[in-house]
N, C-alpha and C positions, 0 to 999 in steps of 0.2 A: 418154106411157108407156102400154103395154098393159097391161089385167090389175092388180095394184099396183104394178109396177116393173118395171126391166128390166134387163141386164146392162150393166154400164157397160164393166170391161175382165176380161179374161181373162190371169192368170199364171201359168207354170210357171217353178221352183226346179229344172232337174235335178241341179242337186250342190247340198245341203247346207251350208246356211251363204254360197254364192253369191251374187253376181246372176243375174240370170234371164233371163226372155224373157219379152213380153206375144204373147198370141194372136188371132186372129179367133175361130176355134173350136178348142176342145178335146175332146177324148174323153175321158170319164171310167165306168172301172171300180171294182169294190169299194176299189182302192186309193188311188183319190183321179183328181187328173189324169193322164193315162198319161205316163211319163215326170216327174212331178216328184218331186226328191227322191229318182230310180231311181241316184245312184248318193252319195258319200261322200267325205268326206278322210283318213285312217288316218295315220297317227302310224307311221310305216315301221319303227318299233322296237318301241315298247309294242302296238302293233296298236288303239290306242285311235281312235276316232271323234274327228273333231274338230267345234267347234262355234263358231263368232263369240262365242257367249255369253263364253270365255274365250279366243278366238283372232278377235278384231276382225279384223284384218287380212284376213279371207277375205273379207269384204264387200267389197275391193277387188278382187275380182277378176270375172269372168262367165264362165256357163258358160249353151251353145247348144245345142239337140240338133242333131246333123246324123248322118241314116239310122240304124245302130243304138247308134252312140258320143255323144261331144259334144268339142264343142272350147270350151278353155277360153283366155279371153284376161286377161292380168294386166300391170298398170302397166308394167310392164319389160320382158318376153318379148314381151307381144303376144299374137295367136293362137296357138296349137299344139292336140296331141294324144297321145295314147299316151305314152311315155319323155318325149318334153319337155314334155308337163303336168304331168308328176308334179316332174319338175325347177324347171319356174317355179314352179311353186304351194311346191314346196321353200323357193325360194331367197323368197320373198314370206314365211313363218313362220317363215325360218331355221332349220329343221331337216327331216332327211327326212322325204318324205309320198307317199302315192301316192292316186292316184282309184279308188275302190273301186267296185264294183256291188252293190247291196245283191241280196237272197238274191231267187230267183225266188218265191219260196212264200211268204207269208205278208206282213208290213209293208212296206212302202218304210222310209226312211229317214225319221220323219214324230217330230215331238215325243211327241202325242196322238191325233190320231186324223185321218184321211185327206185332210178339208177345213178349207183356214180360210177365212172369210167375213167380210165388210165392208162398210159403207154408206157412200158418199158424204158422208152427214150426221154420222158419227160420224169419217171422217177430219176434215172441217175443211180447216183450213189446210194439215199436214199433207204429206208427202212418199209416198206409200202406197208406195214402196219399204222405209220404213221399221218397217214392219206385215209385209210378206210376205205379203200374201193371196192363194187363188188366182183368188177370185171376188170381185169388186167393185160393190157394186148401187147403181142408180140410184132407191132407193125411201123414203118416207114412213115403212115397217116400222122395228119398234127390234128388233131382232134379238134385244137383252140381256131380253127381255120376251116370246120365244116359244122361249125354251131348251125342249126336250121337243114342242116341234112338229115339222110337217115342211114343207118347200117344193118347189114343186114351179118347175125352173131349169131352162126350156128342155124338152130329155126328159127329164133328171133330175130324180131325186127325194132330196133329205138330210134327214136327221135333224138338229135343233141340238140338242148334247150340252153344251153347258158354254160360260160366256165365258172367252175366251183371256186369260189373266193375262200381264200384262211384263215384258219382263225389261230389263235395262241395256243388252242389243243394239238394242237403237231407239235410244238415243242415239248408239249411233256414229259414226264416219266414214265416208262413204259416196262414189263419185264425185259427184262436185258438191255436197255436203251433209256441213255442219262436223260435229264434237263437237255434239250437244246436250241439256246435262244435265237441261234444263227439260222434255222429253219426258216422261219419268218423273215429275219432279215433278209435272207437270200433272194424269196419267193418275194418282198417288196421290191429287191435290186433288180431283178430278172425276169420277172412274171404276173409284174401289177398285182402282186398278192394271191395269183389266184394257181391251182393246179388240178388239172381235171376238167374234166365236163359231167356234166347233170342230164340226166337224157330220160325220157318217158318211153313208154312200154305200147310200141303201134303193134306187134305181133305178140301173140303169146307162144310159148315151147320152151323145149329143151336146149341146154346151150352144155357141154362136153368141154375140157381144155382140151384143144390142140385144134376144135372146131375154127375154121376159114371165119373172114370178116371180109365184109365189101360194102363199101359203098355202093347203094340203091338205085 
């Protein structure tokens, strides 16, 4: 490893509650990685956001960016886009829903705050589908131990603002990965609940896996 670490893999979320897509490189502006979390699920009635936390079932499905959309693939449908996304992803929550864009201006579609982050060392054994991170490091660093620093990942540079507390959506069911209630349990026995850190976006750029990490 160069430096104290390196980038192990790189993930973008672009719908919300999804699966995702891993990268070689990402671009990342003040809103995180470009394109993740850039669009939503909406509840076709209440207009409400939806979220695996209380609608598991989105974890079965994936979503791709392809040029300015994405295509979304679901246990039943398969691939689609446009009308038939919003139709599968329908018929997947049993009620109408459609894929939203979040607003050009201001947040993506993001819990807290733009970046989540994770080590190697602090997955484990672990599924790191089941965490959502978008950056994954290959380093020694405890991340839980430099909240209020900065790192500096590849060009970029982030802030760690907070560790990421858990919720019951890491246990869920996932493609290839059962129920598992013990996830939780573990992270209260081990980790005050929480795994990761949350980190804001000080520099903007390109971030590569295998790109060095350091501390600032």
């Amino acid at each position: 490893m160069v430096g104290e670490g390196c980038v192990a893999q790189l993930r973008r979320h672009p719908v919300k509650s999804l699966q995702g897509e891993r990268l070689e490189v990402a671009a990342v502006d003040l809103r995180g990685v470009i394109g993740d979390r850039s669009w939503g699920i909406r509840d076709a009635v209440s207009g409400a956001l939806l979220s695996a936390k209380r609608e598991p079932r989105l974890l079965l499905a994936t979503a791709v960016v392809r040029g300015e959309g994405v295509v979304v693939t679901t246990p039943d449908a398969g691939p689609s886009v446009g009308r038939a996304a919003d139709e599968a992803l329908s018929g997947l929550v049993g009620r109408p829903v459609r894929v939203d864009l979040a607003p050009a201006v201001g947040p993506a579609f993001v819990d807290e705050a733009p970046l989540h982050l994770l080590t190697l060392a602090a997955l484990g054994e672990w599924d790191v589908r089941r965490f959502r991170p978008n950056v994954l490091l290959d380093t020694e660093l405890d991340l839980d131990e430099l909240v209020g620093e900065r790192l500096a990942i590849g060009a970029v540079v982030v802030e760690l603002l907070k560790r990421t507390r858990r919720c019951g959506m890491t246990t869920a069911e996932q493609p290839g990965l059962p129920k598992d209630r013990d996830v939780l349990r573990t992270l209260a026995r081990e980790r005050d609940v929480c795994q990761g850190v949350y980190a804001r976006v000080v520099a903007t750029g390109r971030v590569a896996v295998d790109d060095a990490v350091r501390v600032t």
